[in-house]
N, C-alpha and C positions, 0 to 999 in steps of 0.2 A: 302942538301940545294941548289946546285947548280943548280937541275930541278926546285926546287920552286923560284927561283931568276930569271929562264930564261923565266919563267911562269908569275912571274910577269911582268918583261919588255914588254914583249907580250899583259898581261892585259891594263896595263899602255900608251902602245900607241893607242891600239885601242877605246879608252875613245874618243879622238878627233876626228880618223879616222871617226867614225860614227857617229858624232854628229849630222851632218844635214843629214844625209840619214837613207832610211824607207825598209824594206825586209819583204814582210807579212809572218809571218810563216805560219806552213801547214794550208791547208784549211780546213774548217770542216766537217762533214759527212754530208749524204741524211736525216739524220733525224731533223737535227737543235739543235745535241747539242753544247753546249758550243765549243768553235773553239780552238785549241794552247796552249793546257796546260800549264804554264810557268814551267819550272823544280827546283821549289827553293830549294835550297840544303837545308840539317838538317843538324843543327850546333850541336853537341853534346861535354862535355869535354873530350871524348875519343877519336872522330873521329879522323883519319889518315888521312882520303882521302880528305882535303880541304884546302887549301891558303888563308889566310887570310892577308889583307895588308892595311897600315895604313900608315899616316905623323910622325913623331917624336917631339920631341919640338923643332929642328933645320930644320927643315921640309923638313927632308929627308924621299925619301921613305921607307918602314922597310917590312921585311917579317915574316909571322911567321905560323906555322904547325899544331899550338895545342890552345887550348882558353889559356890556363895558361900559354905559351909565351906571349901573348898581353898585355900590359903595361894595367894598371887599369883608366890612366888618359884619355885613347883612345877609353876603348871597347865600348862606348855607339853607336859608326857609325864607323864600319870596314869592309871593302871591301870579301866578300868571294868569290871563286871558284869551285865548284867540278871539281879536277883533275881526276875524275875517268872518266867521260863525256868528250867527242868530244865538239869543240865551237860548233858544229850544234846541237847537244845532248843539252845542256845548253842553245842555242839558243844567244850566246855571242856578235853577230849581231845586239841584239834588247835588251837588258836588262842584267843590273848589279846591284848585289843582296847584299845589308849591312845589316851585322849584327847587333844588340845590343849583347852585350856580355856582360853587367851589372848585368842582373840577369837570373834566369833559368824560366821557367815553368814547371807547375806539373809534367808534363811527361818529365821532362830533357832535354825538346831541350830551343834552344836560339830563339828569333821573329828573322826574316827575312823580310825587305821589297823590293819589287821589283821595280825596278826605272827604265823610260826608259834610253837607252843611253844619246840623249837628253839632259834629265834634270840631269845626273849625269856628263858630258862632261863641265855642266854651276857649279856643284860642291853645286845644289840646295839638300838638305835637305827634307826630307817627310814632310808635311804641316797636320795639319787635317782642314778639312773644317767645315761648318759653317752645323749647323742644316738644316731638309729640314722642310717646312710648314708642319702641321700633315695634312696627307690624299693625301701628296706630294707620289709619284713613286721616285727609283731612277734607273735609266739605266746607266749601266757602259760598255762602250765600247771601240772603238777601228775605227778608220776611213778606217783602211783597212778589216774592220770585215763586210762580206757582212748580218748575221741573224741580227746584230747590227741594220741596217736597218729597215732589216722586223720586228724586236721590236720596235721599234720608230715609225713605220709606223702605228703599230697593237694598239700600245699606244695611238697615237694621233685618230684614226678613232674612236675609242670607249671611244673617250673623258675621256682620264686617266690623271687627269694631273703630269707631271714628268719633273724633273732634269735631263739632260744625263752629266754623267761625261767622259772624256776620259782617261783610264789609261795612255796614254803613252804622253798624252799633258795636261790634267790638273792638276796641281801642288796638291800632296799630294791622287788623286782618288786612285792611287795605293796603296799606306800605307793604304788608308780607308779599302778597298775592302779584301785586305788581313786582316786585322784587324777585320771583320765581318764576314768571311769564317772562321777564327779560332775561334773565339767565339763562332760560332755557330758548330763545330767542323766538317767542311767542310772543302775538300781537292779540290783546282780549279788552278784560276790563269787563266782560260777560260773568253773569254765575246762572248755573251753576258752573264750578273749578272744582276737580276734584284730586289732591295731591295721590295717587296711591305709590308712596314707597320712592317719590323723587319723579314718576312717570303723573304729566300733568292733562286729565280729563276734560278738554273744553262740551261744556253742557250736557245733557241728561244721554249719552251714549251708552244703551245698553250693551251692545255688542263690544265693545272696550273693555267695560265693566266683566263683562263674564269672563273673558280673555283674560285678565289679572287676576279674575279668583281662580277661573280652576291651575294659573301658572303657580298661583299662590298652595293648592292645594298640593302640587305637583311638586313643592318646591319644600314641605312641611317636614318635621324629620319624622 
């Protein structure tokens, strides 16, 4: 227990450390896929290898190893870590990852959402946002994400109209985004993500892109 206590204290300060600073993860390749994979751990009730850490009702902080250590009144938002990962590995720089630990999914793991530092440093909660207009774009990005650009750019010249969200600065884009890569049973955490119409765009794909508009144009009354 002694490495996960020291693990936490480590986690624990650097919540504030980085609250107002920004460190682009790696850049993306020559082809324009999706940039920065986020590395969101799999929460399973077996796992070993993750920290999990939560308030108490004296609000203290608490550690704990396993899902079935976590008090019942807490698992809905609990702090995880993969301690098998390097902070660079997990990217602990730029994002920290809560669990829900209330219920399971089919396949045995627990949701995970990814939160920037940011907005978990302010102790903000994953939001969902508001419907977009039908026939609305949604581009999810990242202001240090250079193809983010050239999507927004590729968007606007070909008169698409669209919503950009930011994961790591608009409250709750990241819950969303993760929430529609698992539903649609995609593994990311990359942006650019671009929703067109429920069909979801992993990074700067033009040849996708055209294929939706001219179906879109095909499809116009």
């Amino acid at each position: 227990m002694g490495r996960w206590l020291c693990s936490l204290v480590v986690v624990a300060s650097l919540v504030p450390l980085f609250a107002c600073t920004e460190k682009p993860a790696a850049g993306p390749d020559e082809d324009g896929h999706a940039e920065a994979p986020v590395p969101v751990p799999v929460v399973r009730d077996e796992s070993t290898n993750l920290l999990f850490s939560y308030v108490d009702v004296r609000g203290r902080i608490q550690a704990a190893s396993r899902v079935a250590e976590v008090p019942d009144d807490v698992k809905e938002r609990v702090l995880v870590v993969d301690l098998q990962k390097t902070p660079d590995q997990r990217a602990a720089h730029r994002y920290a990852f809560f669990a829900d630990l209330t219920a399971k999914k089919p396949d045995g793991t627990y949701d995970v959402v990814v939160v920037s530092r940011y907005n978990a440093a302010r102790g903000e909660a994953p939001q969902l946002l508001p419907n977009v207009p039908a026939g609305t774009v949604v581009l999810y990005s990242a202001v240090w994400c250079g193809f983010c650009k050239k999507a927004k750019a590729w968007l606007s010249q070909n008169n698409v109209p669209f919503v950009e969200r930011d994961v790591e600065r608009t409250a709750g884009a990241s819950a969303e985004l993760s929430k529609k890569l698992a539903d649609a049973g995609l593994q990311g955490g990359g942006v650019p993500v671009i929703d067109w119409g429920g069909t979801l765009v992993m990074g700067f794909d033009v040849g996708k892109l055209e294929k939706l508009l001219a179906a879109q144009g095909q499809n116009a009354p």
